[in-house]
C-alpha positions as a Python dict, from the first residue, in 0.01 Angstrom:
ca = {
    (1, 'X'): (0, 0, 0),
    (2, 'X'): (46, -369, 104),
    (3, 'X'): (338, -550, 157),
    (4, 'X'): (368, -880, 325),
    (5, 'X'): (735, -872, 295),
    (6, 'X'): (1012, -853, 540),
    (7, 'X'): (1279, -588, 481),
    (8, 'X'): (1594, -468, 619),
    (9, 'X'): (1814, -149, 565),
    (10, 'X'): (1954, -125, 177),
    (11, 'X'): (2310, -174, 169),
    (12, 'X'): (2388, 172, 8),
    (13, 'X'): (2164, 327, 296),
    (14, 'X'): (2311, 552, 480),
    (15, 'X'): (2185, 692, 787),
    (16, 'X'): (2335, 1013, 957),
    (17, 'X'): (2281, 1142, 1306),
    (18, 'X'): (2224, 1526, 1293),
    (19, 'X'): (2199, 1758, 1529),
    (20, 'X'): (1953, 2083, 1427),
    (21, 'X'): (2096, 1976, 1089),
    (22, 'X'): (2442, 1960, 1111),
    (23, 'X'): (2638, 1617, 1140),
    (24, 'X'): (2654, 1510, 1504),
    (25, 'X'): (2997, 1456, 1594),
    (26, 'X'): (3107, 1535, 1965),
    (27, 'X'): (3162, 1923, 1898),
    (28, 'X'): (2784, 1985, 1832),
    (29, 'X'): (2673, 1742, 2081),
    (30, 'X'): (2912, 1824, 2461),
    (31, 'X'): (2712, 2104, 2582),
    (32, 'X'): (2984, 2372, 2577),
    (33, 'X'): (3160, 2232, 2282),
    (34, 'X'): (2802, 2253, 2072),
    (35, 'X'): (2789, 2663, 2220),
    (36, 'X'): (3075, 2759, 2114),
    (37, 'X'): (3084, 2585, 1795),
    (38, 'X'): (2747, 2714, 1736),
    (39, 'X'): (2855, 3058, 1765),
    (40, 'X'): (3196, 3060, 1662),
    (41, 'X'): (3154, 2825, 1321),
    (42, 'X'): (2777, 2782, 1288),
    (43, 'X'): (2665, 3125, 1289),
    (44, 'X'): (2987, 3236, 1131),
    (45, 'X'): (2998, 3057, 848),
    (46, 'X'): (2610, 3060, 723),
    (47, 'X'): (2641, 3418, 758),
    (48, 'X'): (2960, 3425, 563),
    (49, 'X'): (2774, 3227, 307),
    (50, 'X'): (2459, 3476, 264),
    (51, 'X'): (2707, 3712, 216),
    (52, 'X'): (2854, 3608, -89),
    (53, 'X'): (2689, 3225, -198),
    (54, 'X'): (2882, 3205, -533),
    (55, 'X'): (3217, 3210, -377),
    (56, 'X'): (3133, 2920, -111),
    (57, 'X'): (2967, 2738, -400),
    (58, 'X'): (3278, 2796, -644),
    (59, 'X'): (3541, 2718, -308),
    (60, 'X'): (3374, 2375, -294),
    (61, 'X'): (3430, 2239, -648),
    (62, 'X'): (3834, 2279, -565),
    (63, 'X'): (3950, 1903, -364),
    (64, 'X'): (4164, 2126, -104),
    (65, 'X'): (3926, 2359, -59),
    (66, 'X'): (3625, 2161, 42),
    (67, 'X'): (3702, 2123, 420),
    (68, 'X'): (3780, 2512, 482),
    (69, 'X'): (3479, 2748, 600),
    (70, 'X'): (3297, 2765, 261),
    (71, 'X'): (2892, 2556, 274),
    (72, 'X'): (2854, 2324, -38),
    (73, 'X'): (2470, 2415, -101),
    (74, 'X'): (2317, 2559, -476),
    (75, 'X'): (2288, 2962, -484),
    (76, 'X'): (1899, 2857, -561),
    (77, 'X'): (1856, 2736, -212),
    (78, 'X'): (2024, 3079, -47),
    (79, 'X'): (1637, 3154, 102),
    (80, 'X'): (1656, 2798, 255),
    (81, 'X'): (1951, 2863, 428),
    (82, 'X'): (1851, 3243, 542),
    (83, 'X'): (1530, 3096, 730),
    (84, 'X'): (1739, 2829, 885),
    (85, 'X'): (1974, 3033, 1006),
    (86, 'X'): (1714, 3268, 1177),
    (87, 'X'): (1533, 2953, 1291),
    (88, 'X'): (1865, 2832, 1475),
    (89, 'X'): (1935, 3207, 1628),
    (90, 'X'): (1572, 3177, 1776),
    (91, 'X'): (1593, 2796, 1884),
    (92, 'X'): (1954, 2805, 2029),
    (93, 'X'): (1928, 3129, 2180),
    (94, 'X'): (2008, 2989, 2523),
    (95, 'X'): (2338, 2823, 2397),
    (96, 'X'): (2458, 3123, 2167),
    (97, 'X'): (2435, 3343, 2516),
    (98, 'X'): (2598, 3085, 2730),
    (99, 'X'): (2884, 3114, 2462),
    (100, 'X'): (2906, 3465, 2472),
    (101, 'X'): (2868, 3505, 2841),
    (102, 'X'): (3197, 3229, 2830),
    (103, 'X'): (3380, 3343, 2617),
    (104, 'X'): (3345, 3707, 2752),
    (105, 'X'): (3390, 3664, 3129),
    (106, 'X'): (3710, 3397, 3054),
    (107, 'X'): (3917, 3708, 2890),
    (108, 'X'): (3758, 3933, 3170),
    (109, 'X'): (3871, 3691, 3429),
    (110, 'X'): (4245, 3657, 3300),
    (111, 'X'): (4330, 4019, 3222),
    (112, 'X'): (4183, 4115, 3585),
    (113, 'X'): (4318, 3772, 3802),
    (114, 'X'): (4673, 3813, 3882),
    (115, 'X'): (4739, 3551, 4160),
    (116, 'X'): (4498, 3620, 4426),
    (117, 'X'): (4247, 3463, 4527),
    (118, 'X'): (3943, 3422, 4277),
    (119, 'X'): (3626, 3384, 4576),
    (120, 'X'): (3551, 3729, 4474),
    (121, 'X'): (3499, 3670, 4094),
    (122, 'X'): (3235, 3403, 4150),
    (123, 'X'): (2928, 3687, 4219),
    (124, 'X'): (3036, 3848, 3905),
    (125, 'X'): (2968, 3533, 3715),
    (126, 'X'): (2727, 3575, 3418),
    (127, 'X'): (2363, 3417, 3554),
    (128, 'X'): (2446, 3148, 3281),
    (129, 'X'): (2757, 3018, 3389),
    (130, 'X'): (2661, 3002, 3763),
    (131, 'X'): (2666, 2722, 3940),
    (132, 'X'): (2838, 2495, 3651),
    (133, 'X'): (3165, 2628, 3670),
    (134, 'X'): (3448, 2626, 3899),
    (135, 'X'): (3749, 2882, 3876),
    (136, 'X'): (4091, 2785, 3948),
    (137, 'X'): (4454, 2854, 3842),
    (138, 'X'): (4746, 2684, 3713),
    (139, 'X'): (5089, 2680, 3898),
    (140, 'X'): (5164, 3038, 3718),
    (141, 'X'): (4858, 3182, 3820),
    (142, 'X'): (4666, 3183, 3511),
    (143, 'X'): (4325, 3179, 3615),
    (144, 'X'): (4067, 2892, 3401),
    (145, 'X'): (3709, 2828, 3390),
    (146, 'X'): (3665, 2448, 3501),
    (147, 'X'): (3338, 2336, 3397),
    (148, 'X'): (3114, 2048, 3650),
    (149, 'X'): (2998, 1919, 3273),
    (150, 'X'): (2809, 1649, 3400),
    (151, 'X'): (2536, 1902, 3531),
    (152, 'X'): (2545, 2049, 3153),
    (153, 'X'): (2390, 1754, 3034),
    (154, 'X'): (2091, 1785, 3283),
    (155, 'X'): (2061, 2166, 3181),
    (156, 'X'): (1857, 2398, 2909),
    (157, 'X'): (2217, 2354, 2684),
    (158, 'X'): (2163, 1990, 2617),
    (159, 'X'): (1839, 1923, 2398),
    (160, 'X'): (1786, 1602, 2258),
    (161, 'X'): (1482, 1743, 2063),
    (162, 'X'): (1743, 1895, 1835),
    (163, 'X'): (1850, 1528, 1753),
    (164, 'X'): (1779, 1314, 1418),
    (165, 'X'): (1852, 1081, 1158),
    (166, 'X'): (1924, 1136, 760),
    (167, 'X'): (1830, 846, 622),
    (168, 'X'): (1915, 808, 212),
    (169, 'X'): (2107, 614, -20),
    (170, 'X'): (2473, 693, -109),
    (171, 'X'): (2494, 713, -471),
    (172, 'X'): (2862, 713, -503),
    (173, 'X'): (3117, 743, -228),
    (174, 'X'): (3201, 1109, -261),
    (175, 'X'): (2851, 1238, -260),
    (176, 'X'): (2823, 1378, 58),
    (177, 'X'): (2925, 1736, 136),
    (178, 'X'): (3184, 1788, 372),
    (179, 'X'): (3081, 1700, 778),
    (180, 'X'): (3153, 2001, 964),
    (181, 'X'): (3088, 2324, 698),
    (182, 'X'): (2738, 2259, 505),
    (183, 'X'): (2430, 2189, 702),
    (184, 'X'): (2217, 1903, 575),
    (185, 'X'): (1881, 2076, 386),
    (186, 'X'): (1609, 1861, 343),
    (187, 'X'): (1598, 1712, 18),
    (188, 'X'): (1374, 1424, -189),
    (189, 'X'): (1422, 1049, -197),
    (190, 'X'): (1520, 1112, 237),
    (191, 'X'): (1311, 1056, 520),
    (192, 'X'): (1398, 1290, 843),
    (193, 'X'): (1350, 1095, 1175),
    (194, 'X'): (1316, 1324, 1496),
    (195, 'X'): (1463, 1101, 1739),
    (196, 'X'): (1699, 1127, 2032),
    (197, 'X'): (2049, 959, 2008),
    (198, 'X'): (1962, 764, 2362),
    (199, 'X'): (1628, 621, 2203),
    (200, 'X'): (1642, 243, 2220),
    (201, 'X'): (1411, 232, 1895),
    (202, 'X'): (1769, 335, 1696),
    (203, 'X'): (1846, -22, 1771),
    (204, 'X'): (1569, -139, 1650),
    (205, 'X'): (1608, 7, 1345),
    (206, 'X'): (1969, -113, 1326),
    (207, 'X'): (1903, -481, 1421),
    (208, 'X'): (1690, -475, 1084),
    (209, 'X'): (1980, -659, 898),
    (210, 'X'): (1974, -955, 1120),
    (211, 'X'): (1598, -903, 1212),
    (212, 'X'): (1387, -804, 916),
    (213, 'X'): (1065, -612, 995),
    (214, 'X'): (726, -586, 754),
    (215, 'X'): (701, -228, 602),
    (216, 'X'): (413, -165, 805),
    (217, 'X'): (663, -190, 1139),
    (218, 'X'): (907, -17, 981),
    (219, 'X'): (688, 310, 903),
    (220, 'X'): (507, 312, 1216),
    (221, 'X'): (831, 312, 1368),
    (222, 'X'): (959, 640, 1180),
    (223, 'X'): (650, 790, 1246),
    (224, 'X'): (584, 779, 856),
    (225, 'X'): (256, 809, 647),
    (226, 'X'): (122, 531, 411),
    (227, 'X'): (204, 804, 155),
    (228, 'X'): (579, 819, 261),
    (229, 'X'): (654, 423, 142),
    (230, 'X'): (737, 557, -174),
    (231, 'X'): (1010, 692, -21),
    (232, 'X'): (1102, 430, 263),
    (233, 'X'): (1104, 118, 2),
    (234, 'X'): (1405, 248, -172),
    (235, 'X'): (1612, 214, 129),
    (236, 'X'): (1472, -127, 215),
    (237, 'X'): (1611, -500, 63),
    (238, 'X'): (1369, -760, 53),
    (239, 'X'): (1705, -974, 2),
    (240, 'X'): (1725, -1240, 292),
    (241, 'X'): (1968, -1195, 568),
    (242, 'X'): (2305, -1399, 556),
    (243, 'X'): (2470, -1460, 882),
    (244, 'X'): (2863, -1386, 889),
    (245, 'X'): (3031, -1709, 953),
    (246, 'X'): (3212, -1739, 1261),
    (247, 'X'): (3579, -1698, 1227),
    (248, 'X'): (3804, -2080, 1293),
    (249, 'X'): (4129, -2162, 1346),
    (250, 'X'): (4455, -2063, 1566),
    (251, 'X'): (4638, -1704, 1587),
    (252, 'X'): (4508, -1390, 1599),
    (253, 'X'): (4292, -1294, 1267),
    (254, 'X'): (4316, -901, 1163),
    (255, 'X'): (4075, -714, 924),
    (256, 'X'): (4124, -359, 797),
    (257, 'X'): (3789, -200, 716),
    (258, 'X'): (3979, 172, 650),
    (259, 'X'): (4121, 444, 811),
    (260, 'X'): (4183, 342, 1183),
    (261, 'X'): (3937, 99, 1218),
    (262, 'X'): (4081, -232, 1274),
    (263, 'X'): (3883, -596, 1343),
    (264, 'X'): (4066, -818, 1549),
    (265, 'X'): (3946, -1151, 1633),
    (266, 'X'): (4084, -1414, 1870),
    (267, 'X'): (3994, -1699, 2098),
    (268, 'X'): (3634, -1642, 2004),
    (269, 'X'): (3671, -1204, 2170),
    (270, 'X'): (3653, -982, 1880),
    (271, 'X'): (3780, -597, 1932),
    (272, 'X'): (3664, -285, 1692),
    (273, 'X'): (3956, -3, 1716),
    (274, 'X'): (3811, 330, 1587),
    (275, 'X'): (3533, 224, 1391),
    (276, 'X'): (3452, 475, 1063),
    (277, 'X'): (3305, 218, 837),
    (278, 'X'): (3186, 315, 495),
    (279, 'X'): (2905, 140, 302),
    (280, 'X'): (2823, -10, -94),
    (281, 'X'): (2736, 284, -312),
    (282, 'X'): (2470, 236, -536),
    (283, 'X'): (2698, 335, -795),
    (284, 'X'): (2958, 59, -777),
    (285, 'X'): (3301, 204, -585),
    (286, 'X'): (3617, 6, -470),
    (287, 'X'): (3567, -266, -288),
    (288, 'X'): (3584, -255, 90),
    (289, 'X'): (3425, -393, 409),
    (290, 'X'): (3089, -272, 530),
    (291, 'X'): (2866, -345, 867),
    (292, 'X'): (2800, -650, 725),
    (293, 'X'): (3148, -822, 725),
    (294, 'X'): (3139, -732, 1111),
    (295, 'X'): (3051, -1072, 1368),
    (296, 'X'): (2720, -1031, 1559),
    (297, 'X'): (2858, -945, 1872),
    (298, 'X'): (3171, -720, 1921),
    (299, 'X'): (3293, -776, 2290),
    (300, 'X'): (3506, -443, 2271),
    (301, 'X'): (3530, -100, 2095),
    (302, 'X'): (3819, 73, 2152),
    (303, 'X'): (3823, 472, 2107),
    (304, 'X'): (4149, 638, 2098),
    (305, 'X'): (4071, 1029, 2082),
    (306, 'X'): (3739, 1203, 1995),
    (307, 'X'): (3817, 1385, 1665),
    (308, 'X'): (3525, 1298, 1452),
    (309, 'X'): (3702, 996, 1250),
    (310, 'X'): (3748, 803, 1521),
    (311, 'X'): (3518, 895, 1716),
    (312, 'X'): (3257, 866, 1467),
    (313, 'X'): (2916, 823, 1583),
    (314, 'X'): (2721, 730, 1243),
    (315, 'X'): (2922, 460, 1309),
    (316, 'X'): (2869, 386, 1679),
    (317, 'X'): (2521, 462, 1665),
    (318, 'X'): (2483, 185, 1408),
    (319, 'X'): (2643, -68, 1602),
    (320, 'X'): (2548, 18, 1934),
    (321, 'X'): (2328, -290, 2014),
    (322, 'X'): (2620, -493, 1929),
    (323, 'X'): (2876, -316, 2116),
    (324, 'X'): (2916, -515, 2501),
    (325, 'X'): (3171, -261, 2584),
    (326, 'X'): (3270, 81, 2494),
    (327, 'X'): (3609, 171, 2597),
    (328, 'X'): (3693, 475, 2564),
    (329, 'X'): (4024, 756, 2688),
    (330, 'X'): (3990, 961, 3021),
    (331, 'X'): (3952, 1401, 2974),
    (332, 'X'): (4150, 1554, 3211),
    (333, 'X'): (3838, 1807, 3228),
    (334, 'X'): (4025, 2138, 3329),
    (335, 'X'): (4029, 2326, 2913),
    (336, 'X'): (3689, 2311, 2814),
    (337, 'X'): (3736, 2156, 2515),
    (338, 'X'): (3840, 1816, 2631),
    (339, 'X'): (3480, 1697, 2671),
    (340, 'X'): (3420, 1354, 2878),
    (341, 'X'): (3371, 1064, 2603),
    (342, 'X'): (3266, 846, 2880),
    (343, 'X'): (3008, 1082, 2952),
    (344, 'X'): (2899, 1175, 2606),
    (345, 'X'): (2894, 804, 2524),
    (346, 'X'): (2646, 732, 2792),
    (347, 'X'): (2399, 1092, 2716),
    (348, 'X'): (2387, 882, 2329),
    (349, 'X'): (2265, 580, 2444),
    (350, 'X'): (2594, 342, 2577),
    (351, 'X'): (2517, 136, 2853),
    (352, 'X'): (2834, -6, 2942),
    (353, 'X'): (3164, 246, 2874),
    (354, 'X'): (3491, 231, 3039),
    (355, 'X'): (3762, 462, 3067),
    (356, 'X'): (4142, 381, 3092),
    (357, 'X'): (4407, 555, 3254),
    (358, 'X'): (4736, 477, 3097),
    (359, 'X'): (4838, 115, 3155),
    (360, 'X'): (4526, 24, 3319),
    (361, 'X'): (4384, -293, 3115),
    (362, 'X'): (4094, -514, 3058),
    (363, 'X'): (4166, -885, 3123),
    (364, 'X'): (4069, -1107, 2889),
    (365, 'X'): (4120, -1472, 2828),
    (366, 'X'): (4532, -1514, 2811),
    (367, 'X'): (4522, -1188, 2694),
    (368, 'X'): (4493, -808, 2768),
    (369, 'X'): (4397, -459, 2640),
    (370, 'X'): (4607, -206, 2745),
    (371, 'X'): (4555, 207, 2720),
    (372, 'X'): (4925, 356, 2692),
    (373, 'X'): (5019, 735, 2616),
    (374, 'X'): (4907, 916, 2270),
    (375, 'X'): (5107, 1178, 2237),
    (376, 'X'): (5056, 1449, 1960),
    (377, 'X'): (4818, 1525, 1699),
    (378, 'X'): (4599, 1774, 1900),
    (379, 'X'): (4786, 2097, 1902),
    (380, 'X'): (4925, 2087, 2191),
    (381, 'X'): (4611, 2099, 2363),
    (382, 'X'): (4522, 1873, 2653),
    (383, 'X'): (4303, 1589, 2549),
    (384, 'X'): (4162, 1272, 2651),
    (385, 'X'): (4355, 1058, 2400),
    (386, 'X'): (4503, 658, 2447),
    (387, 'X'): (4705, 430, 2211),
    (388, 'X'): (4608, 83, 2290),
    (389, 'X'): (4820, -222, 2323),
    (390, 'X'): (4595, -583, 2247),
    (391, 'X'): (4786, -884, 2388),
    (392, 'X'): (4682, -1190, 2238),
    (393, 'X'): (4853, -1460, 2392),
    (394, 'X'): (5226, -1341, 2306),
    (395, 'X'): (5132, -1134, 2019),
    (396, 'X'): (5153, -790, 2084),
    (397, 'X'): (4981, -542, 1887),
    (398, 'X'): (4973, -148, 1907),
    (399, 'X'): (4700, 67, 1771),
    (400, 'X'): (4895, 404, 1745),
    (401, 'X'): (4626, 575, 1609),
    (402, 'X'): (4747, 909, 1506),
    (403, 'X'): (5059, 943, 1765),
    (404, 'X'): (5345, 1148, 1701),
    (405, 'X'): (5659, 1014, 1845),
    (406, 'X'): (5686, 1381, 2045),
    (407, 'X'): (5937, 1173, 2285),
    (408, 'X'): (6103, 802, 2182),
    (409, 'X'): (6180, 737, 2555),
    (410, 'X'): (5857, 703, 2651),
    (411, 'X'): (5801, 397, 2425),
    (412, 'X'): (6098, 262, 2580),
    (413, 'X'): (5915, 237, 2873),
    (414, 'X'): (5655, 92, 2715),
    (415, 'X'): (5857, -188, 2588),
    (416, 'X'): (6051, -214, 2930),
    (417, 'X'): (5709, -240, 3085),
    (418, 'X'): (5525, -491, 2863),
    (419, 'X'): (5786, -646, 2640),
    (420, 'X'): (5838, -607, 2253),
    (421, 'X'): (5494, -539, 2081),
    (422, 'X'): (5550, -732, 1725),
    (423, 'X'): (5320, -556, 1531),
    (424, 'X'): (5224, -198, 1481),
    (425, 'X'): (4892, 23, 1300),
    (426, 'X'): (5001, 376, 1307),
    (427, 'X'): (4898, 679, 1088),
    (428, 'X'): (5122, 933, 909),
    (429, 'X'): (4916, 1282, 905),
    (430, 'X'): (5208, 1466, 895),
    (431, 'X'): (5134, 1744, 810),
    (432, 'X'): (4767, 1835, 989),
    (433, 'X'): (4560, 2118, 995),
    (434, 'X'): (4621, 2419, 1175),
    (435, 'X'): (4558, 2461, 1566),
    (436, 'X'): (4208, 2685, 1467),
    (437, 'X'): (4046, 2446, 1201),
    (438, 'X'): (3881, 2181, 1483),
    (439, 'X'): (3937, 2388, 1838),
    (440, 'X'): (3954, 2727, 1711),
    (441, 'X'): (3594, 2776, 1859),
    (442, 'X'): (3705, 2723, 2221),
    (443, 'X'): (3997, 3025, 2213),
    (444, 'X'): (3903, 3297, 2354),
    (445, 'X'): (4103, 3503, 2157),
    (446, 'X'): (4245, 3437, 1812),
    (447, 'X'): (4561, 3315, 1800),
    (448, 'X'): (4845, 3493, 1601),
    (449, 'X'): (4911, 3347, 1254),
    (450, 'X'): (5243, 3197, 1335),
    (451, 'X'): (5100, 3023, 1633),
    (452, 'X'): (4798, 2876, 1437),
    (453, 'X'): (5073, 2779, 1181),
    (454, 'X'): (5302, 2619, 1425),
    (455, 'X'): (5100, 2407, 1632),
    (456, 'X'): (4885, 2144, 1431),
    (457, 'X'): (4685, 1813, 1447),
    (458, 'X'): (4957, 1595, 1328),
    (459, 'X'): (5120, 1273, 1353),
    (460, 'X'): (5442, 1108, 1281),
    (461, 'X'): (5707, 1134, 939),
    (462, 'X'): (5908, 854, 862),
    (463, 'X'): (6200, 937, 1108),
    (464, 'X'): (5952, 931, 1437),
    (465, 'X'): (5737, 632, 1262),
    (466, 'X'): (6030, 451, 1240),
    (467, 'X'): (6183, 550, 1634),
    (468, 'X'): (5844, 386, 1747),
    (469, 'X'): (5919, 120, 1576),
    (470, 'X'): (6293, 38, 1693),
    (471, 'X'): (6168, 142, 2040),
    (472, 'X'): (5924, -148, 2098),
    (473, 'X'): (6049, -365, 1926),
    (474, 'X'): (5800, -399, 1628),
    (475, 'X'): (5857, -667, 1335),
    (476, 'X'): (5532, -582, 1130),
    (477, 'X'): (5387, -220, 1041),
    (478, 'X'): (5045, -96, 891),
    (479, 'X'): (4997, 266, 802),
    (480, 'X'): (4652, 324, 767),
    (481, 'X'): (4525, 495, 455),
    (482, 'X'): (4490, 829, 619),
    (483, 'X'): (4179, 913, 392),
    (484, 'X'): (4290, 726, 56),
    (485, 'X'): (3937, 541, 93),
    (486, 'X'): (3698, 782, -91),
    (487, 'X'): (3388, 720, 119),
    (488, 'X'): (3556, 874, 418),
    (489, 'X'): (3629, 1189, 192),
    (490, 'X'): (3321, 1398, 355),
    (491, 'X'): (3467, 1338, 671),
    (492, 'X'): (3842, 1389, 581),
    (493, 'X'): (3823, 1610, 260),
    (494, 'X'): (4236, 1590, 254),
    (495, 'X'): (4227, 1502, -165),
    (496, 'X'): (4533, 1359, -143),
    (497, 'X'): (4771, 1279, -468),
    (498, 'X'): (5072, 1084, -484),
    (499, 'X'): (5312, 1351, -470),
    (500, 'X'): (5142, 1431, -135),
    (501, 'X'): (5404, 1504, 185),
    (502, 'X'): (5198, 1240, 362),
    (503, 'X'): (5209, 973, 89),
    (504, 'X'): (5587, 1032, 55),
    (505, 'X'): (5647, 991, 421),
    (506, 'X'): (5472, 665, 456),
    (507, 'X'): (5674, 551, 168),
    (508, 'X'): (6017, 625, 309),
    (509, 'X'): (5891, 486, 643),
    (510, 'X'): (5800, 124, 493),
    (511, 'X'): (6110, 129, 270),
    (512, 'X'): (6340, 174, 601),
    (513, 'X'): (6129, -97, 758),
    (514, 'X'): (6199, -339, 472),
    (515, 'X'): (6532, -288, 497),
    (516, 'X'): (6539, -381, 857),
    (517, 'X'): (6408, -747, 805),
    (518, 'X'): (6061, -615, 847),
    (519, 'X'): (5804, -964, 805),
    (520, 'X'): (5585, -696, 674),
    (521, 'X'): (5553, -373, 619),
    (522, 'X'): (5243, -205, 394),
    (523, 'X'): (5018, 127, 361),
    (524, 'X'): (4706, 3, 412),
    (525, 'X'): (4326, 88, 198),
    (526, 'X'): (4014, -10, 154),
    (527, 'X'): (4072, -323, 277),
    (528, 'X'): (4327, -588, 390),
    (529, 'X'): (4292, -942, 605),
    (530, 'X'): (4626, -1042, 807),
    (531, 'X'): (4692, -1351, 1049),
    (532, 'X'): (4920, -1298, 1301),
    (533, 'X'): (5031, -1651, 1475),
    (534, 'X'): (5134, -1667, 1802),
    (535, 'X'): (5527, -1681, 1917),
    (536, 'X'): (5664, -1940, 2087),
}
């Protein structure tokens, strides 16, 4: 076939990272993150699914179901998913051992370590921990396994050959199965790309929109046959580019592209928060902003924690050759769960990524960013996690992310520190999943069903929304949609209605905000455009 035409990426084409078929997110991607998740969801739940197929398949038609342990593939395709789960205990053999070995030696290590010193526990180390771990104890003499994590990524347990892109078109916003439970088969109308996250020549394929390609390029690139355009032209436009105009005028200019991810433009700098964005379904869907509505260049994207939908790398991968800088939250490295985002960032490809420590900033021109305390929302697990603070000349804006207001003195200081902060994003996940559903494959032992219940990924209800508010002084909120936008429902799958706890919450938190003389107070979706003018 010849084509003389130039073509970029379809604007219902989605493409998905994967790693050995699952959705990359930083759980299957941090090297002992991906081994334990391997073993303790992977594993678990494809075997669960062999077991008995119907009830997984039946689990997945009901909304609140679809995010539990149940894998949303036909009962015809059972063989498909037998052979790749022996494939993956062959391939990953290496990481399912290191996972064991972990997970075994850490109970070992704090049913035998009662205070003294741990020197001799080091030549009992399985052969696959050694030499990447350190072992230490808290004040109370509970011994931990400290991982060097940074020597992970140059080990066996990283492997970027397990690394590729989905590319197909999104029918209709709800299409996909949910991210973390059903691996992605291979399937017609989609073209597999074996390529590792750090490749420059995802760039490539990303600058398309601005940069059309011929179709000869463009399948020599994939590594596609003259046979496979069939395929590959359905995911193309032929339309001609259209350059995003630059934005004009005085204040600071605010879009809201869904869930947490926030545009914010202002004396020619423009800042991403979070970014999560969803694209045009070929079958119509609300309306929204998509990668297109986004300027060429964005001098800063802000990351506030590394759950999956903020920390969403379809996204980042997409606009990583606009991205100047990645900022992203410090791990405090000691639980092994609280992977480095800096260094993940960098083993995907980001050149330039800073971390902050809370109220260290980034100067910009008469303005700041600022990284300030996130408290909440991760179990009461330690986490690399940082609300942000974007001064714009005097405006003032805080991107809360999903904080819960655990303690209302510490935005005190906040406001004692940097003055009243006019306008605040924050999200209402009140409620949250249970302390096993995201981290539940790091414990080494299964927590008791009252603990699981108790401690959950949550954020704020009205009464703490509202003490964040008073505390720093806030004259404008935005509650973010908190998965109301259905193209973020395979990453969210929370189905809610409007009787929801959540819904309910956000509602009695903008009412009380009204009442105070609020300028503005609104539950944000889809999408929403605010100026903010500077104050005298």
């Amino acid at each position: 076939m010849s084509d003389e035409n130039l073509y970029r990426l379809g604007d219902s084409t989605a493409v998905e990272p994967l790693v050995n078929n699952w959705v990359a997110w930083s759980h299957v991607i941090s090297p002992v993150a991906s081994s334990l998740h391997l073993q303790n969801y992977q594993i678990d739940v494809l075997q669960s699914f062999l077991k008995e197929p119907k009830v997984h398949v039946d689990a997945c038609r009901v909304p609140h179901l679809r995010s539990g342990r149940f894998v949303n593939i036909p009962e015809f395709r059972v063989p498909e998913v037998r052979a790749f789960l022996a494939e993956t205990e062959v391939k990953q053999q290496k990481n399912l051992q290191f996972a064991k070995s972990l997970i075994d030696f850490h109970n070992y290590l704090v049913q035998k370590a009662n205070g003294h010193s741990l020197e001799s526990y080091y030549a009992e180390l399985p052969s696959e921990l050694r030499g990447y771990v350190e072992l230490v104890y808290d004040y109370y003499n509970r011994p931990t396994v400290r991982f060097f994590e940074s020597l992970l990524y140059e080990s066996d347990y990283f492997d970027t050959s397990l690394h590729s892109l989905r590319l197909f078109r999104q029918t209709h916003d709800n299409s996909r199965p949910f991210f973390m439970n059903t691996p992605r088969l291979p399937a017609k109308g989609q073209i597999r790309w074996e390529v590792p996250f750090e490749s420059p020549l995802i760039d490539e394929l990303f600058k398309l929109d601005s940069a059309p390609k011929p179709l000869g390029h463009l399948r020599e690139m994939l590594d596609l046959k003259p046979a496979d355009e069939e395929v590959l032209l359905p995911l193309l436009s032929a339309d001609p580019y259209c350059a995003r105009k630059k934005r004009e005028g005085s204040g600071v200019f605010i879009n809201y592209l869904g869930h947490a991810c926030v545009l914010i433009e202002w004396n020619g700098i423009s800042i991403l928060t979070d970014p999560c964005i969803g694209l045009k379904p070929v079958k119509g869907g609300v309306e929204r902003f998509t990668y297109k509505d986004l300027p060429e260049k964005l001098d800063y994207v802000l990351i506030t924690h590394n759950h999956h939908d903020h920390f969403c790398l379809e996204s980042l991968l997409r606009l990583r050759h606009k991205i100047d800088c990645l900022v992203v939250p410090r791990s405090f490295g000691i639980l092994y769960g609280d992977l480095s985002l800096k260094l993940l960032a960098k083993k995907v490809g980001f050149k330039n990524v800073v971390e902050l420590e809370t109220l260290e900033s980034i100067k910009l021109s008469d303005g700041e960013i600022i990284a300030i305390p996130f408290m909440g929302e991760h179990a009461d697990l330690s986490h690399g996690k940082t609300a942000y603070v974007v001064r714009a000349g005097s405006t003032q804006t805080l991107f809360a992310a999903d904080s819960d207001c655990l303690d209302v003195r510490m935005y005190q200081h906040i406001h004692k520190v940097l003055g009243p902060i006019q306008t605040v994003f924050l999200g209402m996940e009140c409620v949250g999943a249970p302390l096993s559903w995201s981290c539940g494959t790091f414990l080494p032992r299964k927590p008791e069903h009252s603990i699981n219940q108790s401690r959950r990924y949550k954020g704020c209800d009205s009464t703490r929304g509202l003490s964040i508010l008073e505390a720093v002084g806030a004259q404008r909120i935005y509650i973010y949609a908190m998965g109301l936008e259905p193209w973020l429902e395979h990453l969210l799958g929370l189905a809610y209605t409007a009787e929801a706890t959540q819904i309910k919450e956000a509602r009695k938190l903008l009412s009380a905000a009204r009442e105070r003389g609020f300028s503005d107070a609104k539950l944000l979706t889809n999408k929403a455009e605010i100026h903010l003018m500077n104050h005298a």
